[in-house]
C-alpha positions in Angstrom: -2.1 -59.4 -62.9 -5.1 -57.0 -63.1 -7.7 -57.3 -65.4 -6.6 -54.0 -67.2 -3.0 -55.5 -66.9 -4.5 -58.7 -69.0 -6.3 -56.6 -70.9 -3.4 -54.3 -72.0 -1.1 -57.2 -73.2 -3.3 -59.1 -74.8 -4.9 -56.0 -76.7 -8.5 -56.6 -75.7 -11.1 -54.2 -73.6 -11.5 -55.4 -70.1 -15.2 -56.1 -70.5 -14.1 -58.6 -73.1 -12.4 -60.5 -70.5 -15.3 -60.2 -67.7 -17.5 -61.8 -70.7 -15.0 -64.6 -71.5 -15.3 -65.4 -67.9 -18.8 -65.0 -67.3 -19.7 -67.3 -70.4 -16.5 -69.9 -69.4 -14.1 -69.4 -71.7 -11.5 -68.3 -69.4 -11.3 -70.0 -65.8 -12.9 -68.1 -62.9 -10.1 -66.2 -61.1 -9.3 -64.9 -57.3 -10.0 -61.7 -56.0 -8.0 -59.8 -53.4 -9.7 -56.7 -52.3 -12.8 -56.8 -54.4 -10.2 -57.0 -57.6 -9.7 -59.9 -59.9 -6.1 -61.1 -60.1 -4.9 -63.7 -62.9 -2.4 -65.8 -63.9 -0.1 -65.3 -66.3 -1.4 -68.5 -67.7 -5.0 -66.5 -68.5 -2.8 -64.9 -71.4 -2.4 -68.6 -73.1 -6.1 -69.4 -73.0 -6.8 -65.7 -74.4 -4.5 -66.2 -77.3 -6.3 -69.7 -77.7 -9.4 -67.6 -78.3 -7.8 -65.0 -80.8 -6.7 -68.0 -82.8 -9.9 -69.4 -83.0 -12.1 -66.4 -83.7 -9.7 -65.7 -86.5 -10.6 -68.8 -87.7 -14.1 -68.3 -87.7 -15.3 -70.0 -84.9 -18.3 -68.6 -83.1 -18.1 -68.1 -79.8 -20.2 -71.5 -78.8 -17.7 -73.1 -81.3 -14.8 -72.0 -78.9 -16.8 -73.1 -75.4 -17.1 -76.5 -77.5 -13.7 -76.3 -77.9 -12.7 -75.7 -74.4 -15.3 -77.6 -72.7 -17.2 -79.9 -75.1 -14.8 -82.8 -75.0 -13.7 -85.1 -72.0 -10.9 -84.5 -70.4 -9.0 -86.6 -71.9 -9.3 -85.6 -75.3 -5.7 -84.0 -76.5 -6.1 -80.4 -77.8 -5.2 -81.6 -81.7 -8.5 -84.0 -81.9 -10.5 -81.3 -80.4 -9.2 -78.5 -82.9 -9.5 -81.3 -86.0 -13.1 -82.1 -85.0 -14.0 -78.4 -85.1 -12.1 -77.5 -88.2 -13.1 -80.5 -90.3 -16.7 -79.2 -90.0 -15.5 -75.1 -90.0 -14.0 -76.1 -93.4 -16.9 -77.7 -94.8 -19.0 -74.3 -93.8 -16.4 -72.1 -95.6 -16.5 -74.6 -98.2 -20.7 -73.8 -98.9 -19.7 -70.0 -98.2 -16.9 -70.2 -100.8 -19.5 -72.0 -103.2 -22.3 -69.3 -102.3 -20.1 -66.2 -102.5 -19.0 -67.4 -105.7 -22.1 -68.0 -107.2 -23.2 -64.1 -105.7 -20.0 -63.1 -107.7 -21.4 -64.7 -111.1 -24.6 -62.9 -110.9 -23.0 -59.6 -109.8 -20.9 -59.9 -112.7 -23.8 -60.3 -114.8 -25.5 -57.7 -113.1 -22.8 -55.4 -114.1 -23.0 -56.2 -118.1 -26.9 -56.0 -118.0 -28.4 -54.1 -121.0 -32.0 -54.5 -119.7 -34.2 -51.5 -120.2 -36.6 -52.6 -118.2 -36.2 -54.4 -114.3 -39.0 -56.6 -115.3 -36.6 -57.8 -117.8 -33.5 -58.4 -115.6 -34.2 -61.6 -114.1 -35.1 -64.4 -116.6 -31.9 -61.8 -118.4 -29.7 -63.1 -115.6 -30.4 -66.8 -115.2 -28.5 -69.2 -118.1 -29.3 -72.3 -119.1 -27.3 -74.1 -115.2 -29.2 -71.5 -113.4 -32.2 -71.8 -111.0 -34.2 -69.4 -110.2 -35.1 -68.9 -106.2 -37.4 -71.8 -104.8 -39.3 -69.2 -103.9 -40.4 -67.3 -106.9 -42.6 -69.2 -109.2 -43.8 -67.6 -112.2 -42.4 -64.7 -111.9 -44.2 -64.4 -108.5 -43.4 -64.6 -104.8 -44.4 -67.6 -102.8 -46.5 -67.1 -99.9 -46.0 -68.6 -96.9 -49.4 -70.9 -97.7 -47.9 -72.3 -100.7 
C-alpha cells in the first residue's frame, strides 16, 4: 500500500505516518521507485497507536510501549505496566480538576465587593492557600 493508501484507511494525514516512522513507532518500510510501500500489517500497529493516545498516553509513553520492554515481554504486561501508572496520573488529575471545580463553584456564589476580599472569602477551614503566597503576598524566587 501507499502511504496516502495507509493514510486513507486508517483516517490519519500522511505526514502523521512519515512522523510515526521517523520517531519509531511504526517499522521502517521499502520503497519501490522513490515511494514507500507497507504492509497491510502497518494498519495493526496504527490502530495500536489510536488506542493508546485515546488513552492518554503521550507519545514517549507509546515508544515505551513498543520498544521499552524486551522482547519477550507479552503485549498484556507491557500495556498493565503503562496503565497502572496512566491511572494513577488521571487519578491526581481527577483529584486536581475536582478540587478546581470546588473553587469555581465558589467562585460562582462569591458576594465579594472587593477582589482584595475574594481570596481568604474562598478558602474554608480544609483549604490551603498556594505555597506560594504568604501573607497575602507572592513569593519570590529568593525566598
Amino acid at each position: 500500500m501507499t502511504i496516502g493508501e495507509v493514510a486513507r484507511r486508517a483516517g490519519l494525514q500522511a505526514s502523521a505516518i512519515r512522523y510515526y516512522e521517523k520517531i519509531g513507532l511504526l517499522p521502517k518500510t521499502q520503497r519501490i521507485g522513490g515511494q514507500r510501500r507497507y504492509e497491510t500489517g502497518v494498519l495493526n500497529y496504527l490502530e495500536v497507536i489510536d488506542v493508546a493516545k485515546r488513552a492518554g498516553f503521550r507519545m514517549d509513553e507509546i515508544q515505551q510501549l513498543f520498544h521499552g520492554f524486551g522482547k519477550g515481554t507479552p503485549a498484556f504486561r507491557r500495556w498493565q505496566t503503562l496503565a497502572q501508572r496512566k491511572i494513577s496520573e488521571m487519578d491526581e488529575l481527577i483529584a486536581r480538576a475536582k478540587k478546581m471545580k470546588h473553587l469555581l463553584e465558589k467562585a460562582d456564589r462569591c458576594k465579594c465587593l472587593d477582589l482584595e476580599d475574594c481570596g481568604k472569602a474562598f478558602l474554608s477551614k480544609n483549604d490551603q492557600p498556594s505555597p506560594r503566597l504568604r501573607l497575602g503576598k507572592r513569593m519570590t524566587n529568593e525566598e
